[in-house]
N, C-alpha and C positions, 0 to 999 in steps of 0.2 A: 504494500500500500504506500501511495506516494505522503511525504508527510512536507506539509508545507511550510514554504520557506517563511524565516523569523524577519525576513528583509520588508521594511517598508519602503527600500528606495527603487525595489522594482516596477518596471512599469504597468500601468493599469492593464497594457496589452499580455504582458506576463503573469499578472493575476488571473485574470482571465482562463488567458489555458490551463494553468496551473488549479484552477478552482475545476473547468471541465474537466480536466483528467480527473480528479480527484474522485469528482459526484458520479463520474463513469466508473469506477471501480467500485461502486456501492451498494451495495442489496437493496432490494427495491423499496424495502421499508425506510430506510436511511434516506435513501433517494426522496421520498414524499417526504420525508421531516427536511429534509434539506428546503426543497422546491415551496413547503410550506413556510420557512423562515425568510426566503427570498423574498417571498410575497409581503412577506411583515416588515422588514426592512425597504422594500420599496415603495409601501406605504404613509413608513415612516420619513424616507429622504425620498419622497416626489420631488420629479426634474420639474426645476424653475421655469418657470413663466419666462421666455427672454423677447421682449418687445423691440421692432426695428431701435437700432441706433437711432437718434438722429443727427443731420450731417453738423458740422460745426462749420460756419458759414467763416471763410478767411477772404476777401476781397484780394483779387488780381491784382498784386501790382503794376504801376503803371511801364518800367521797365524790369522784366523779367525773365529770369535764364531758364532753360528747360529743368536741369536738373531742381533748381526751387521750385519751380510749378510740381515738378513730380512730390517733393517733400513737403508743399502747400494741400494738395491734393490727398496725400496721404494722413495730411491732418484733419482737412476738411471732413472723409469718411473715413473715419477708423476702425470701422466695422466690417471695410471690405477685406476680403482673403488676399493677403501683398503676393502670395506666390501667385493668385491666378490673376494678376494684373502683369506679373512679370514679364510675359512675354511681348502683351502690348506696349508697354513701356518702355521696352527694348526695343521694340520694333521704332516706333518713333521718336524714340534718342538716334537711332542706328539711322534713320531717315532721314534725323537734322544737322548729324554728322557727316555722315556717310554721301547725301545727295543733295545734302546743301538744303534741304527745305527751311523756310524762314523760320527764326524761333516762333513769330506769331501765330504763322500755321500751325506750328508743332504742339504751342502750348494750348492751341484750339481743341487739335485733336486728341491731349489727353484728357482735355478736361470733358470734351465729349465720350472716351474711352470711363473714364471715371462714372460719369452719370448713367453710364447705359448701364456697368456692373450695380451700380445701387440700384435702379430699379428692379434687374433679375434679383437681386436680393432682395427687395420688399417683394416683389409679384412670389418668391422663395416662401417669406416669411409671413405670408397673408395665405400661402397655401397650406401651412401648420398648421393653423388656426380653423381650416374645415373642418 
């Protein structure tokens, strides 16, 4: 029988398995006390309510470089996932570098790249809510 680890700096993902191996090696009676205190505990710690962010409005400067529009932007919605903006980001840094596109355009188009991701995430976060 696995006996579990005394570690709490493991990850939640490591608990995880670590708990399924465990409750798989269980006699079925064990298994229902098990599956019945789960229930008791997830009763007890219900997943929070988490309501959209909302954006924190930082006014464009009047002259501004691409890379502070991306860190103005980033402030503005803090809510949005940075990895899944990465690539756009990249893509029109790489744009304004790379093909000379004007920073105005550049800083147009993140700030348009920024608003399309918050709305997928509210139209996301109003689809939880059915």
């Amino acid at each position: 029988m696995l006996i579990p680890q005394k570690s709490k700096n493991s990850s939640r993902t490591s608990r995880l398995e670590e708990t399924a191996d465990i409750a798989a090696q269980l006699p079925d009676e064990a298994l229902a006390t098990l599956h019945e205190f789960a229930g008791f505990l997830a009763n007890k710690y219900p997943p929070e309510a988490v309501a959209p962010a909302e954006i924190v409005p930082i006014p464009r400067p009047e002259k501004e470089g691409v890379i502070p529009a991306i860190k103005r932007l980033s402030k503005t919605y803090p809510m949005l996932d940075k990895k899944v903006l990465f690539e756009q980001t990249s893509a029109a840094m790489s744009a304004h570098v790379l093909k000379e596109v004007p920073t105005e355009e550049s800083i147009d188009r993140l700030e348009t790249v920024f608003r399309r991701e918050y709305d997928d995430y509210l139209a996301k976060s109003a689809g939880k809510d059915e």
